[in-house]
SERO-4910 file (N, C-alpha, C, O; in steps of 0.05 Angstrom, whole numbers):
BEGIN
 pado doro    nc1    nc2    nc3   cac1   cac2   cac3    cc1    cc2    cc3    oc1    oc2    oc3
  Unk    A    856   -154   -198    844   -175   -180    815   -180   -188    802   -160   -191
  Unk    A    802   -204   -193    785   -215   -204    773   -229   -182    780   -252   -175
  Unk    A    748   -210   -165    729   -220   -148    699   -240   -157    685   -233   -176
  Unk    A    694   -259   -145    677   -278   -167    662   -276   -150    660   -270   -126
  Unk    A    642   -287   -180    617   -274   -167    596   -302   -173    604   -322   -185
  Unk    A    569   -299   -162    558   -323   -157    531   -332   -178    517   -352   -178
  Unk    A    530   -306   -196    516   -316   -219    538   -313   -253    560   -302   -257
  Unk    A    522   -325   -269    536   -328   -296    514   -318   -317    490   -316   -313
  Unk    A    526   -313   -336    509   -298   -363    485   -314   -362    485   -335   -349
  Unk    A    467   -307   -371    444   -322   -376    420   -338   -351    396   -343   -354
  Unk    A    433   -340   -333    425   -336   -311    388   -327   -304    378   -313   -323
  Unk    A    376   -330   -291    352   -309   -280    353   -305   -254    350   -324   -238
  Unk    A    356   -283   -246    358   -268   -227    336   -250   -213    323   -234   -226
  Unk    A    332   -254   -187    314   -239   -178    334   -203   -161    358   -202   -155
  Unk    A    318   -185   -158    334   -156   -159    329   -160   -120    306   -165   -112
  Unk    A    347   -158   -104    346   -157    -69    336   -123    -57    326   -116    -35
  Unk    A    343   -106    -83    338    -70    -71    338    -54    -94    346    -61   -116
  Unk    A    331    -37    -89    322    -12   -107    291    -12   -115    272    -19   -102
  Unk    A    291     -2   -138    267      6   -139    249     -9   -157    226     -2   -164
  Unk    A    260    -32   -165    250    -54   -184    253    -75   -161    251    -98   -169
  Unk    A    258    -70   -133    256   -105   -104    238   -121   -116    215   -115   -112
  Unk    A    245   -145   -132    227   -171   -127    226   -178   -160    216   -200   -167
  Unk    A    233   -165   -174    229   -163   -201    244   -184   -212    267   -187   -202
  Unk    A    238   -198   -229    265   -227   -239    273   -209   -273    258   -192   -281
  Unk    A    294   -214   -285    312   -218   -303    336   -238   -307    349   -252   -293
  Unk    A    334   -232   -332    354   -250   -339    391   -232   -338    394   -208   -342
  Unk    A    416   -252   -330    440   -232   -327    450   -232   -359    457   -253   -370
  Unk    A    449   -212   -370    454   -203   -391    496   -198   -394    508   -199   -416
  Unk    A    502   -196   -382    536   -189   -376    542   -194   -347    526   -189   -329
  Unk    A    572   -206   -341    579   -212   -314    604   -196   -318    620   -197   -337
  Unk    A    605   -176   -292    639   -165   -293    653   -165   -276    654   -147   -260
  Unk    A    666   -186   -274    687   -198   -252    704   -180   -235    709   -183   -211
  Unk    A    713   -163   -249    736   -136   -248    716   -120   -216    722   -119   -192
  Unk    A    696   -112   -228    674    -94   -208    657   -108   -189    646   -100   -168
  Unk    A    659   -134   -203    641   -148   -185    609   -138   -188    592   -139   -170
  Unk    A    607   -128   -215    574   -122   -226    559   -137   -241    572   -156   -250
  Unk    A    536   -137   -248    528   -157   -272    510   -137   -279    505   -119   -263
  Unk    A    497   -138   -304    474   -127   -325    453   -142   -333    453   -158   -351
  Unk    A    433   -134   -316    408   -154   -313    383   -140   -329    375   -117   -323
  Unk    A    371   -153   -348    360   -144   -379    339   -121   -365    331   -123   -342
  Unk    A    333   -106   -377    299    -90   -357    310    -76   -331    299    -56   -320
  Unk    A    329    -85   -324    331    -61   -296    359    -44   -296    380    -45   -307
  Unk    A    346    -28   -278    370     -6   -268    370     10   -295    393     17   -301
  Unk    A    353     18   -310    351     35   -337    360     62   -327    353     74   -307
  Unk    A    377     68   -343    384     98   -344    392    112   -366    410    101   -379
  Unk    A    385    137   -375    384    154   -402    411    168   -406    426    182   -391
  Unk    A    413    161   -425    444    170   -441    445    182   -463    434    167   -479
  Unk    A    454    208   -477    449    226   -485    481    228   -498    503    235   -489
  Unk    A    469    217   -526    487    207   -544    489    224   -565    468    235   -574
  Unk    A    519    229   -577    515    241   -609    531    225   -622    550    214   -611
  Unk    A    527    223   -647    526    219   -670    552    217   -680    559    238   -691
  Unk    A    575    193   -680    597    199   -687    601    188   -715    625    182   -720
  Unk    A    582    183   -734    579    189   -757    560    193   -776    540    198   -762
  Unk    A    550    193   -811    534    209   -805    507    188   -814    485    196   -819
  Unk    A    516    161   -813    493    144   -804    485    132   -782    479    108   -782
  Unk    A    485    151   -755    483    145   -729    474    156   -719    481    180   -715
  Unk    A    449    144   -707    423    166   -695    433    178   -671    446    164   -655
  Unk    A    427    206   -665    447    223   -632    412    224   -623    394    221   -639
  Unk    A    409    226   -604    384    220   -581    393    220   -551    416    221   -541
  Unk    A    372    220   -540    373    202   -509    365    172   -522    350    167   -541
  Unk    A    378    156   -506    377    130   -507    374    116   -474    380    121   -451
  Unk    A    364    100   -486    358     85   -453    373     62   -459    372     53   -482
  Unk    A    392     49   -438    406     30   -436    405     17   -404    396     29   -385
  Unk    A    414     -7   -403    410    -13   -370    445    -11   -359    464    -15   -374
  Unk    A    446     -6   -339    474      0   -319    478    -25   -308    462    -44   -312
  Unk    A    500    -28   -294    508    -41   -275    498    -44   -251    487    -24   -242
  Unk    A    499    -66   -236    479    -68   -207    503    -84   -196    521    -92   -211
  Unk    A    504    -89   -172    532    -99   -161    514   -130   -154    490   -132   -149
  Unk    A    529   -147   -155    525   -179   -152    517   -178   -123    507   -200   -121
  Unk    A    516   -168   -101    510   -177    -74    476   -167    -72    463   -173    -52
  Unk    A    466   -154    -89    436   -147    -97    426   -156   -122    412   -144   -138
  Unk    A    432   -172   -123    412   -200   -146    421   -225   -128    440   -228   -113
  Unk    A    401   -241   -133    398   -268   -122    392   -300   -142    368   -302   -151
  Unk    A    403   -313   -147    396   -330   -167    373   -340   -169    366   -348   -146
  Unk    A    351   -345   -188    330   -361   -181    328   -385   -197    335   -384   -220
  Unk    A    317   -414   -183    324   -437   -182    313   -438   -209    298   -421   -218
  Unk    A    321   -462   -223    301   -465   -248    284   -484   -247    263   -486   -259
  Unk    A    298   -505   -223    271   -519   -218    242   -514   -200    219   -520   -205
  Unk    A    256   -498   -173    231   -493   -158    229   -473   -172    211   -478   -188
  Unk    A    237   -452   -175    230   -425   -173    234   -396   -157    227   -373   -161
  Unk    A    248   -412   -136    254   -390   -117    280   -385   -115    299   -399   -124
  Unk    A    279   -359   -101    307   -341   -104    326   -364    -82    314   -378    -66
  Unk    A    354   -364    -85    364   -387    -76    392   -380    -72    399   -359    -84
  Unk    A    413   -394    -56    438   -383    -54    444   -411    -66    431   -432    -70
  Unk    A    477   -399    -72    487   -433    -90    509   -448    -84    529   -434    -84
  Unk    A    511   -467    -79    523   -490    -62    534   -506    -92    523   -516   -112
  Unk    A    568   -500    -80    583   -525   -101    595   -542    -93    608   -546    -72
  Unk    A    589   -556   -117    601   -585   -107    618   -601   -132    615   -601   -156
  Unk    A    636   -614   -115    661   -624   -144    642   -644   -137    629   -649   -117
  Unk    A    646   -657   -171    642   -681   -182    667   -708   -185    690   -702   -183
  Unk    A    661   -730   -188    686   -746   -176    704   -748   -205    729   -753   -206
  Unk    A    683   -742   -230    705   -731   -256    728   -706   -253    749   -708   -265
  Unk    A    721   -686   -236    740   -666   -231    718   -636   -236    725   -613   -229
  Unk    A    692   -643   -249    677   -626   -253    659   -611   -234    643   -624   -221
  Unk    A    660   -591   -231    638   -578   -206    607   -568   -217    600   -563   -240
  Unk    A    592   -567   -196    562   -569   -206    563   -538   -182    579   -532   -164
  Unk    A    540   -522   -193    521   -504   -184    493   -523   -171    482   -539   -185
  Unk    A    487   -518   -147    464   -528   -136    455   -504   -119    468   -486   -108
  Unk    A    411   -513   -122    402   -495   -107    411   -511    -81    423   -533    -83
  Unk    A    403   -496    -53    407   -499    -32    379   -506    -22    376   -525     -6
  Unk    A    354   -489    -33    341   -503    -20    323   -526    -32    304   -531    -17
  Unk    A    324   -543    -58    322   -566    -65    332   -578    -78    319   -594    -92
  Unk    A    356   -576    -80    377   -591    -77    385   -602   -112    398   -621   -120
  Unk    A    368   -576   -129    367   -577   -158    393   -573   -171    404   -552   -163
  Unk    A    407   -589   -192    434   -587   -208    427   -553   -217    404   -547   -211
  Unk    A    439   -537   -227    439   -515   -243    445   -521   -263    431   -522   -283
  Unk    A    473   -526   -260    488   -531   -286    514   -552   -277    516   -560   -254
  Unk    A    533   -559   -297    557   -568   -291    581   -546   -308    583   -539   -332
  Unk    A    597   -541   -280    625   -515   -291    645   -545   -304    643   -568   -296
  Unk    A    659   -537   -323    675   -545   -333    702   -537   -320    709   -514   -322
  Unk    A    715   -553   -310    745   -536   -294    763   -541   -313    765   -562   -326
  Unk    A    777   -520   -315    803   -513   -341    824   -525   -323    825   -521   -299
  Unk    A    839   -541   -336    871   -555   -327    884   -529   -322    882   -509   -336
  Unk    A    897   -530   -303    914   -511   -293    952   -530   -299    973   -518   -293
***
């Protein structure tokens, strides 16, 4: 089952909790399945890797985790502010992402023929 979620790759996103609250990134990965996304700079955590061959550096590595989509917030690209997103079909069959609070296009979704 494939729960959807209300931002898309590339995206900028502001963080709603933890310990980076208020911080913007960009969404680096969306995962529909979990309902998580990977937002560039946050939620870092150290992973402690070896070497499964023998040109592959084994270390701690820092990589960023998963954060669940109901704690990021989209931010507008025209105002600027964190924003919830309001769709709307187009009279081609196409739907648009809009901020809610000025009423800015995001983008246009392409809808696949079913």
């Amino acid at each position: 089952m494939n729960n959807k979620v209300h931002v898309k790759r590339g995206d900028t996103v502001v963080l709603l909790t933890g310990k980076k609250e208020g911080k913007k990134g960009k969404v680096l990965e969306v995962n529909t399945k979990d309902g998580t996304v990977i937002v560039e700079g946050m939620n870092i955590v150290k992973k402690h890797q070896k070497a499964r061959s023998q040109y592959q550096q084994s270390g701690i590595i820092e990589k960023e985790a998963p954060i669940h989509a109901s704690n990021v917030m989209l931010v507008c690209p025209k105002c600027g502010k964190p924003t919830r997103v309001r769709r709307r079909v187009l009279e081609n069959g196409e739907k648009n992402r809009e901020c809610k609070k000025c009423n800015a296009t995001i983008d246009v979704i392409k809808e696949a023929k079913k």
